[in-house]
C-alpha positions as CSV (number, residue, x, y, z in Angstrom):
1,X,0.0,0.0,0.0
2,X,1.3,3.3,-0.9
3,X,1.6,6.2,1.5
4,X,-1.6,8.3,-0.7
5,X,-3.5,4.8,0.4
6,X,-2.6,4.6,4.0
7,X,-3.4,8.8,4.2
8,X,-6.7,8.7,2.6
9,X,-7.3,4.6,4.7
10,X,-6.6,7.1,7.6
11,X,-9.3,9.5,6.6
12,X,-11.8,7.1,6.6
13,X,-11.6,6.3,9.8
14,X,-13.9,7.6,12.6
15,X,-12.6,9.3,15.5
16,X,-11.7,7.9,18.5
17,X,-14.2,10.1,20.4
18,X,-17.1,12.2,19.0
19,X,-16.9,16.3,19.4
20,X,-19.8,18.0,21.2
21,X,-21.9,20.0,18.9
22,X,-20.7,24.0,19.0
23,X,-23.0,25.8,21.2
24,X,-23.7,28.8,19.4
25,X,-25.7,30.7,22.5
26,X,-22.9,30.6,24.4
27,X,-20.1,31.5,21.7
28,X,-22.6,34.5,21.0
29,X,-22.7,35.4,25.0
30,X,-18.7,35.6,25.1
31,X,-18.9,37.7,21.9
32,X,-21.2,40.0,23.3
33,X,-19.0,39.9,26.7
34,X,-16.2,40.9,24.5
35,X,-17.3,43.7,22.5
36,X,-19.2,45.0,25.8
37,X,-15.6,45.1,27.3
38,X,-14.2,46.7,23.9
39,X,-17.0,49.2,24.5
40,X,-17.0,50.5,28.1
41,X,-12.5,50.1,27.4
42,X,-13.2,52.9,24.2
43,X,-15.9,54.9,26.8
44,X,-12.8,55.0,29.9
45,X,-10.8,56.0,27.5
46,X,-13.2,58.8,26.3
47,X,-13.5,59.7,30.3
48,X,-10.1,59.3,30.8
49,X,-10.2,62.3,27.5
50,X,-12.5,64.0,28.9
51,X,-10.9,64.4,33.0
52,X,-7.7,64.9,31.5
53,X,-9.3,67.9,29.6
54,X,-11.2,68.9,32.5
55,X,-8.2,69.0,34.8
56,X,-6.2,70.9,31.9
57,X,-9.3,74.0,31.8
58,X,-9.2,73.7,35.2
59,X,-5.3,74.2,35.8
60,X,-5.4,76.9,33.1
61,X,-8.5,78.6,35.4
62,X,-6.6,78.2,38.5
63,X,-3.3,79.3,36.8
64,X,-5.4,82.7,35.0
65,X,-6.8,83.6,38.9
66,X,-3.5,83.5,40.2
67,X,-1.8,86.3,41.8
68,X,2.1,87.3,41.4
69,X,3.6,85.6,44.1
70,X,2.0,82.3,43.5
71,X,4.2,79.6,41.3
72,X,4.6,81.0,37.9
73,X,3.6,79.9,34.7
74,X,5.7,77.3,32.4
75,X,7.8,78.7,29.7
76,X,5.1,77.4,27.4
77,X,2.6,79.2,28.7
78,X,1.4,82.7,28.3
79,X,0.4,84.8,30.8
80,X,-3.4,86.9,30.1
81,X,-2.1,90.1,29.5
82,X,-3.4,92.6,32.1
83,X,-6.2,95.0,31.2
84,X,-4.9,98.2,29.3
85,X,-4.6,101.1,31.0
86,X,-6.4,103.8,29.3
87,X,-3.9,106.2,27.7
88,X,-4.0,109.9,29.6
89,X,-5.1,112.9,27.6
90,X,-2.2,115.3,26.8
91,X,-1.8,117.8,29.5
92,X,-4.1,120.8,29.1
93,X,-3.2,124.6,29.5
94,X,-6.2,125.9,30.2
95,X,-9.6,124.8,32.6
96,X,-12.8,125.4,30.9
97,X,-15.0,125.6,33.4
98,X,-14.2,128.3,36.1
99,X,-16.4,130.7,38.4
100,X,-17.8,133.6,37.5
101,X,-15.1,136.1,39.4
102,X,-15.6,139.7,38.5
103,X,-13.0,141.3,36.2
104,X,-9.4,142.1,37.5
105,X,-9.2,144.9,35.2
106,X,-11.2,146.1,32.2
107,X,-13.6,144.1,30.1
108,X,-13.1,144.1,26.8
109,X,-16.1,144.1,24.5
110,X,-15.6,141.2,21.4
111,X,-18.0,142.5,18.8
112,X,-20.2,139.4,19.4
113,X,-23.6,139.0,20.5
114,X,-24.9,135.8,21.9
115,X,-27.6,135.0,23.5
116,X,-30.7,137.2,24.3
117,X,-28.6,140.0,22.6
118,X,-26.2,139.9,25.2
119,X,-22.5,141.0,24.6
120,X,-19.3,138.9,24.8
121,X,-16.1,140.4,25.8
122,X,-13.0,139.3,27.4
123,X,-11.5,139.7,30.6
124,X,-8.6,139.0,33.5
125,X,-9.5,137.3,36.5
126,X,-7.5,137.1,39.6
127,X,-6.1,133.2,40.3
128,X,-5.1,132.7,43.6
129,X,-4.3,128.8,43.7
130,X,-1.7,127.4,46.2
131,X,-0.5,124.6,43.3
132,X,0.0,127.4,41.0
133,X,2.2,130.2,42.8
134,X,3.3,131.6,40.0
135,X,0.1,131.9,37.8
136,X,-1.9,135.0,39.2
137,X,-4.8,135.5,36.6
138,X,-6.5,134.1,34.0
139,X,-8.9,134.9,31.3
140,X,-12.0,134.4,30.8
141,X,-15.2,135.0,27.9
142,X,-18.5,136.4,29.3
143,X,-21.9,137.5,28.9
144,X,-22.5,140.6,30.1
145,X,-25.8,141.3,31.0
146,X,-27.9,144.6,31.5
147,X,-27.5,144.8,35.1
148,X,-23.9,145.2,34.6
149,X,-22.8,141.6,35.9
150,X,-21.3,138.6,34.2
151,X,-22.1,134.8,33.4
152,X,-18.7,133.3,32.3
153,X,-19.2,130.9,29.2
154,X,-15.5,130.1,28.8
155,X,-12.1,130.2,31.2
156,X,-8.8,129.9,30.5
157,X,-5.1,129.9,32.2
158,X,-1.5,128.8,32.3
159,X,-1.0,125.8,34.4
160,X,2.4,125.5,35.0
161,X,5.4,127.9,35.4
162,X,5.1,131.7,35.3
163,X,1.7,133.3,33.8
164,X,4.1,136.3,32.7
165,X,6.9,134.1,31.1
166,X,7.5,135.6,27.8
167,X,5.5,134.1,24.8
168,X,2.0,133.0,24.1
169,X,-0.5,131.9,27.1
170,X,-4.0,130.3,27.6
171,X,-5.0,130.5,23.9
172,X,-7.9,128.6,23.8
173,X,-11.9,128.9,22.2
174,X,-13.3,128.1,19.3
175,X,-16.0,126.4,20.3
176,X,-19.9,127.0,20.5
177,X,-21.3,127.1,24.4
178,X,-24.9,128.3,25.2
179,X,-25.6,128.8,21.4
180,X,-22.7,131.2,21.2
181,X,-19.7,130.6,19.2
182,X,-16.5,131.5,21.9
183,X,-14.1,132.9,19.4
184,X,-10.3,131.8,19.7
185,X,-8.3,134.2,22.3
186,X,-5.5,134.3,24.9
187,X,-2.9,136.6,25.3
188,X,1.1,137.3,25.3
189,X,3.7,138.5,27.7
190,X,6.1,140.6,26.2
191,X,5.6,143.6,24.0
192,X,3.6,142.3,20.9
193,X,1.7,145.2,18.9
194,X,0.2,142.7,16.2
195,X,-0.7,138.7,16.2
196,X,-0.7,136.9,13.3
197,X,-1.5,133.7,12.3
198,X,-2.4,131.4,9.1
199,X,-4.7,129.5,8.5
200,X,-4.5,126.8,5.9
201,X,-2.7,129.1,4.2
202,X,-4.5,132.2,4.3
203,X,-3.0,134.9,6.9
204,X,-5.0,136.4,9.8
205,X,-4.0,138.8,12.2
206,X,-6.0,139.2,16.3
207,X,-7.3,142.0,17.7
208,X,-4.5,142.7,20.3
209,X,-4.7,145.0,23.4
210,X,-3.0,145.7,26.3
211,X,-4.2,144.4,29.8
212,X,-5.2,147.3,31.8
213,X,-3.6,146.2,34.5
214,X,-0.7,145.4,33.2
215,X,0.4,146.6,29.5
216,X,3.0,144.3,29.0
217,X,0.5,141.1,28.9
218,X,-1.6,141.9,25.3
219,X,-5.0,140.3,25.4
220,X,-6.1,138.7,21.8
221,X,-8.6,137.2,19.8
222,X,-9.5,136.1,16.3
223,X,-12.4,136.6,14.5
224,X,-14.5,133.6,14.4
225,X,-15.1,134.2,10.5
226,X,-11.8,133.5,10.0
227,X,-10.5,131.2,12.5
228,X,-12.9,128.2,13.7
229,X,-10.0,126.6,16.5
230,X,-7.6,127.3,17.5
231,X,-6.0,123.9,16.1
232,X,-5.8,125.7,12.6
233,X,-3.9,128.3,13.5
234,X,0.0,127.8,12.3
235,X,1.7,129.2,13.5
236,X,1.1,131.9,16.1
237,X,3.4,135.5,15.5
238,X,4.0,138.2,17.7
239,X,5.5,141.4,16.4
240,X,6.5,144.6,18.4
241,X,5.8,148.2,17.0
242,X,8.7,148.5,14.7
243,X,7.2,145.4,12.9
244,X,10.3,142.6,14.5
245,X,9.2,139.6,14.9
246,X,9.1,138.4,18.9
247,X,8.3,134.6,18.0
248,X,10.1,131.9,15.9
C-alpha cells in the first residue's frame, strides 16, 4: 500500500471520540462579553479624554486667577495680558469751566452777540491757587448782562510755570457754548503790537490789546469768520511796533 492509500485509509476512519456540537448561544454570549468590554475600554478611554481635559481648563483657570507671588507659569505658557490702562489725555493749559469772578481789570467788549442779545467780551480774572504760585490770573469769555454783571461761558489759564513768562498763554476757544460761538483768544507776555497767524494758508491777524492792568501782557482774539479753533492756527506771531518779529 502506498503512503496516498494509508493517508486517505486514515481519513476514513472515525474518531476515537465524538466532538460536542458548538454551542452557538454561548459562543454569541462571550462575543457579546467581549465587544461590551471593547465598549466601556473605548468609553474609559473617552473619560479618561475627557478628565484629562477637564483638569487641563481647570489648571489653566486656576493658573489665569493666580496672583504674582504664586508659582509661575511654564515657559510654554502665556500669561493673560493685564487689562490696558487707558492712555491719559495730553496735558491741558487751560480749565474750561471756572467761576464767574468779576473782572481784574477792564472788560473788553468782542463784537459778538450771543444770547438774548447779550454782549461777549474778554477779561482778567484774579487766580489765587496754592498749586499754582506763580500763575496769578486768567482769562475768561462772558456774557455781560444789563444789570452790569457777568455769566462766564469760557475760562482759560497757564498751568504750570510763570503766567508772565514771555511768549503765548491760555490760547484757547473756538467752540460753540450756550448757542454762542466763543471765538479763539489768549494773550502774550512781552511787547507784541500785532498777532498773526495762518490759516490753511490764508494769513489772519488778532485784535491785540493791552491788559489794563498790566500793558506788557496783550489780550487777543480772532475773529471767528476767519479762525474756527484754535487747532488751525500755524503758526502763532508776535510782532513789536517796529514790525520785529518776537516769536520763531
Amino acid at each position: 500500500m502506498t503512503d496516498l492509500e494509508t493517508l486517505r485509509s486514515a481519513l476514513r476512519e472515525p474518531p476515537a471520540e465524538e466532538f460536542a456540537e458548538p454551542d452557538l448561544g454561548a459562543i454569541m454570549t462571550k462575543g457579546r462579553r467581549i465587544r461590551r468590554r471593547r465598549r466601556l475600554a473605548t468609553g474609559a478611554g473617552g473619560v479618561a479624554a475627557t478628565l484629562v481635559t477637564v483638569l487641563v481648563i481647570v489648571g489653566a483657570v486656576a493658573l489665569k486667577g493666580s496672583s504674582s507671588d504664586q508659582q509661575p507659569l511654564p515657559p510654554a505658557a502665556s500669561a493673560p495680558a493685564p487689562p490696558s490702562a487707558p492712555i491719559p489725555a495730553p496735558a491741558s493749559p487751560t480749565i474750561t469751566e471756572a467761576p464767574s469772578e468779576q473782572p481784574f481789570g477792564e472788560a473788553i467788549p468782542l463784537g459778538v452777540k450771543g444770547e438774548g442779545g447779550r454782549e461777549l467780551v474778554l477779561y482778567a480774572f484774579a487766580i489765587d491757587e496754592p498749586q499754582m504760585p506763580d500763575v496769578r490770573f486768567g482769562l475768561q469769555v462772558a456774557y455781560r448782562n444789563q444789570t452790569g454783571d457777568y455769566d462766564a461761558l469760557l475760562a482759560s489759564n497757564e498751568f504750570k510755570g510763570s503766567d508772565r513768562s514771555f511768549g503765548f498763554h491760555a490760547v484757547d476757544g473756538g467752540d460753540v457754548i450756550q448757542g454762542t460761538f466763543v471765538p479763539v483768544f489768549g494773550y502774550f507776555a512781552g511787547p507784541a503790537a500785532r498777532i498773526t497767524s495762518t490759516v490753511r494758508g490764508k494769513p489772519v491777524e488778532a485784535k491785540a490789546i493791552p491788559w489794563s492792568e498790566d500793558p506788557s501782557i496783550v489780550l487777543f482774539w480772532f475773529d471767528g469768520a476767519q479762525v474756527e479753533s484754535a487747532g488751525v492756527l500755524t503758526p502763532l506771531i508776535a510782532y513789536d511796533a517796529k514790525g520785529q518779529r518776537l516769536t520763531k
